[in-house]
N, C-alpha and C positions, 0 to 999 in steps of 0.2 A: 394315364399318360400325363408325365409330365406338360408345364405350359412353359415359353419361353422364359430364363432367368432374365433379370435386369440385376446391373451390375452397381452398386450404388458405392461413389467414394466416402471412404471412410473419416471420421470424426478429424481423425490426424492429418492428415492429404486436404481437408477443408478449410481447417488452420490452419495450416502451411502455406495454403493460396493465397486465402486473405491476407493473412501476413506480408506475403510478397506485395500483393497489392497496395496494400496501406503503405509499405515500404517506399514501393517505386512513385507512387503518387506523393506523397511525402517530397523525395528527392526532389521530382518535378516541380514541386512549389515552393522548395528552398531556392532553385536553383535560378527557376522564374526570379522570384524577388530578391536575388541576388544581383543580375543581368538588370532588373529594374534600378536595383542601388548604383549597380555601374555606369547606367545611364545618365542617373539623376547627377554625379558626382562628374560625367562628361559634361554636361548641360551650364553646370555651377561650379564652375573653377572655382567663385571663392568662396566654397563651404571648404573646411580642413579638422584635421583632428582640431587643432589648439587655433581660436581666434583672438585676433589683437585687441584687447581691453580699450574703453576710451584711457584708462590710466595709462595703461600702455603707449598709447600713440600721443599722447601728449608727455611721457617721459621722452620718446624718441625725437619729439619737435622741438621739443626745449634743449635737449643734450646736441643736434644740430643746430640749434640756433647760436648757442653758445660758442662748438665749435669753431664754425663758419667766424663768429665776431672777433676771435681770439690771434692776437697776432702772430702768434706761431706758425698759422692754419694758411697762411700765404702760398706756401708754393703745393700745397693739397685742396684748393677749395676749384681747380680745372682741372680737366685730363695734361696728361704729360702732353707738351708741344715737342718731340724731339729735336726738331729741328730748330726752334726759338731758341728752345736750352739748349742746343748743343751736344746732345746727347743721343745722334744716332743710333745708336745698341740696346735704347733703352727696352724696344719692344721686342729686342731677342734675351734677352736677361727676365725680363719680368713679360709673363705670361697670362697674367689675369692681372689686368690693370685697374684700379678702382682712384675713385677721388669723392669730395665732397657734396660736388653737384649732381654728381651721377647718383648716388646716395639718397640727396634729397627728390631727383626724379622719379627713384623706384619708392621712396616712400608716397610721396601724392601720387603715385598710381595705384598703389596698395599691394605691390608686391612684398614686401614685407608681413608673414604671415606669424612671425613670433618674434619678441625682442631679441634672443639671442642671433637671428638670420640678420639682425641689422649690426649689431656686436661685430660680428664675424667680418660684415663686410667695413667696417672702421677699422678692426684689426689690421685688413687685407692693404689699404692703405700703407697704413706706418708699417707694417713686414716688408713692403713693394719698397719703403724708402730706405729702411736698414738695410735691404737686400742690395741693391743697385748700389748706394753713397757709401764711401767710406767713414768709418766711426767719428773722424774728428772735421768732417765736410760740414760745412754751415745748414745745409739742408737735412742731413743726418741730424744733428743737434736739435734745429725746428723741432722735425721727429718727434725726438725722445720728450722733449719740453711738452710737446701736445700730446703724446701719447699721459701724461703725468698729469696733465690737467682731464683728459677724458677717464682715467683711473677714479679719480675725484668724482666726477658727474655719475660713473656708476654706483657710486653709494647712493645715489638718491633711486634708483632703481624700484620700482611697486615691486612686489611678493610677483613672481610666476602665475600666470592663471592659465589654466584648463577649464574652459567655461562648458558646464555643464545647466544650460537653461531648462525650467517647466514649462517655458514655454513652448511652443510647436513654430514658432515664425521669430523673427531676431528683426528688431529695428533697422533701417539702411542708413547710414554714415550722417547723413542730413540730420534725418528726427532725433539721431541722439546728439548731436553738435546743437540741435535748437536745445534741446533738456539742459543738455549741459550751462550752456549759455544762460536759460533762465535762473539755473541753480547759482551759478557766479552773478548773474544782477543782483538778485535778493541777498548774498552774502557779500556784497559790497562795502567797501567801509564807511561813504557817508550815510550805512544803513543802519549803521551801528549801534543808533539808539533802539530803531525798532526791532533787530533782527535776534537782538542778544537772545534772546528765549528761545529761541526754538534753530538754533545750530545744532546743540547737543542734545540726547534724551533727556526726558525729565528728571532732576536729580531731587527725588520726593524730599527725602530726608533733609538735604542741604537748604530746601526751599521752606519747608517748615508744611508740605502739604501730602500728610503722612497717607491720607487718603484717594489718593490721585490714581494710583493704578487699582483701585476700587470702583469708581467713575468712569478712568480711561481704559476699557478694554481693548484697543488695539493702537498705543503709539505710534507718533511719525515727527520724525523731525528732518532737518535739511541734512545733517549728515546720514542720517541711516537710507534716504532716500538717494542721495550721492555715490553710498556703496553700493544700492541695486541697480544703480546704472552703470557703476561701475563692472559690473560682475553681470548685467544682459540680463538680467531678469525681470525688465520689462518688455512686451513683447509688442507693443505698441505706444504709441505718445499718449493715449488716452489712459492709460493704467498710471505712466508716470502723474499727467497730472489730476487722477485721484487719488494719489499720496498727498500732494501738495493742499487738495483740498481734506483729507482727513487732516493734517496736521494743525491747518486753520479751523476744521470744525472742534478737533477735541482743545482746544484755547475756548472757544466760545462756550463748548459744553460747562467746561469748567471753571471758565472765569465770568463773574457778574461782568451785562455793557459797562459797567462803571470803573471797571477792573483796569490798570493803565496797560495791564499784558493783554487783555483782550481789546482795547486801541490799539496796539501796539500791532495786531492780528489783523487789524482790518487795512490799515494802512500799508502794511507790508505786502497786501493779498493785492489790493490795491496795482503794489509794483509792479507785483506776479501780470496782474492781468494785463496791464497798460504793455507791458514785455512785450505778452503770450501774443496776445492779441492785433499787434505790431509784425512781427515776428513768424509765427506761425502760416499764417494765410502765404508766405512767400517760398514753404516751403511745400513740394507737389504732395498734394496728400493720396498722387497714386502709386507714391514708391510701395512697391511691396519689400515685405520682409523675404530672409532668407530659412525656407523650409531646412529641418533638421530631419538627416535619416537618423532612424532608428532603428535595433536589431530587431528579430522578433524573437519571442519563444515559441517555439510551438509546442503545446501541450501534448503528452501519446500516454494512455494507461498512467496515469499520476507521473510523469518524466516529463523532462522539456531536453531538445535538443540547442539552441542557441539562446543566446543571454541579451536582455534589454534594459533601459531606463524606467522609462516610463508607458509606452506604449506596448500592447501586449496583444499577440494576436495567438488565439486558442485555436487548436485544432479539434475541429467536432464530426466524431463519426457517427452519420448514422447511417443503419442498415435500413434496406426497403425491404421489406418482407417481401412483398409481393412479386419482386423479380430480381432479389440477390444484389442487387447493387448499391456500391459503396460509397457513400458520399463523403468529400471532405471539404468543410465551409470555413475560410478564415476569416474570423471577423473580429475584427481594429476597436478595443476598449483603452478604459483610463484607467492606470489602479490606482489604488486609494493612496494619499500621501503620505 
């Protein structure tokens, strides 16, 4: 006599499940950390794709300052009065109103999130006065006159940036205004005696010190440390200033005390610090910085489904023998540079 069959799923129908599983758990942890990115990005209005460079926001301070001083800029540096001027209609002709002041308000609030959004709205201006004034109106002319001189000021313009930081946290507005600051003390011109050496990298050859990038394994001077503040790639004030002190230690490394470029090192550190030291302490040292999301990949059978920078989170299955269940662990590494 037969005993009862058991019916056991087969090899195919087992993979099949799994599969589903790994699938749908999968979704669920994209979709999780998707809902988590949306929140972070409610939370933190000002993270954005593209952040305003300190070069940036000091092109657009200077290019308003200039504006604003420029006598053309008269009857654009207040909103329309319609009724002062005389120009009842003005607010059913012109629909989006902009001026000089308004301009400079949304800049020191920080609504300005790329140089171009500030462009646009100086455009929006002089369009608002050709639109409204007839071509040979005294106010038209202003206009054109000021638009010809702001033509001018965008040639001075910095390169476009898309800040792509290593870091994991972005200095707040403050700590890089003090860096900034310190950088412009020590490049000062009655520094001139002491500062000459170390604005540019070392120029071995010209200097007669052929052996220097033999000695100095990792250079630093005021400019190159200028452009990483430029570009965020400091990610707190204590990184900037240990550039400042590599650049004073490889002087010392390489030049005898006797040496006038290594005086020349110390008295300038000197300035650095009397600065820092003044300076710093008035700035809260409990700003935090602003967290960057990042995408993740998830790793499946040698594939990745989404794409990252620098942060990488693996997807690890393991099976439990002992009761069929499938685990999936994501865990937050660094890759390699």
């Amino acid at each position: 006599m037969l005993g009862n069959s058991v019916c056991l799923p087969s090899p195919a129908s087992m993979e099949t499940e799994a599969t589903s599983t790994i699938n749908s758990t999968i979704n669920s942890t994209i979709n999780s950390t998707e809902q988590q990115h949306q929140q972070r990005k409610f939370n933190n209005n000002n993270v954005s794709k593209t952040i305003l460079s300190p070069a940036d926001k000091r092109f657009i301070s200077s290019t308003l300052s200039s504006l604003k001083k420029n006598k053309h800029s008269l009857y654009f540096r207040e909103p329309v009065d319609p009724i002062a001027l005389n120009c009842p209609d003005y607010f059913d002709i012109i629909k989006q109103p902009m001026d000089l002041s308004t301009v400079q308000s949304k800049f020191n609030n920080d609504q300005y999130k790329t140089v171009d959004a500030f462009i646009d709205d100086i455009r929006l201006i002089l369009d608002n006065c050709h639109k409204y004034n007839n071509p040979h109106d005294f106010v038209a002319q202003s206009g054109k006159k000021l638009e010809e001189v702001f033509d001018r000021l965008l040639l001075k313009r910095p390169s476009s940036t898309i800040i792509v930081t290593d870091s994991d946290e972005l200095m707040s507005d403050d700590k890089i205004r003090l860096c900034n600051n310190a950088l412009i003390e020590m490049n000062k011109k009655k520094y001139d005696r002491i500062n000459w050496a170390f604005k540019q990298p070392v120029d071995a050859s010209a200097w007669g010190a052929t052996d220097y990038y033999d000695i100095i394994k990792n250079p630093m001077d005021l400019s190159t440390i200028e452009q990483k503040l430029n570009e965020l790639k400091y990610g707190n004030e204590d990184e900037f200033v240990a550039d400042v002190r590599l650049m004073f230690q490889n002087c010392y490394t390489y030049n005898a005390p006797t040496h006038p470029v290594h005086q020349n090192a110390k008295a300038l550190e000197k300035v650095f610090d009397t600065y820092w030291k003044k300076k710093a302490h008035k700035t809260s040292s409990s700003s935090k910085g602003v967290c960057l999301y990042t995408y993740i990949y998830i790793y499946m059978f040698g594939g990745y489904i989404t794409k990252t920078k620098k942060n990488i989170c693996e997807c690890i299955i393991d099976s439990v023998a002992n009761d069929g269940i499938l685990k999936i662990k994501l865990i937050s590494k660094k890759t390699s540079s």
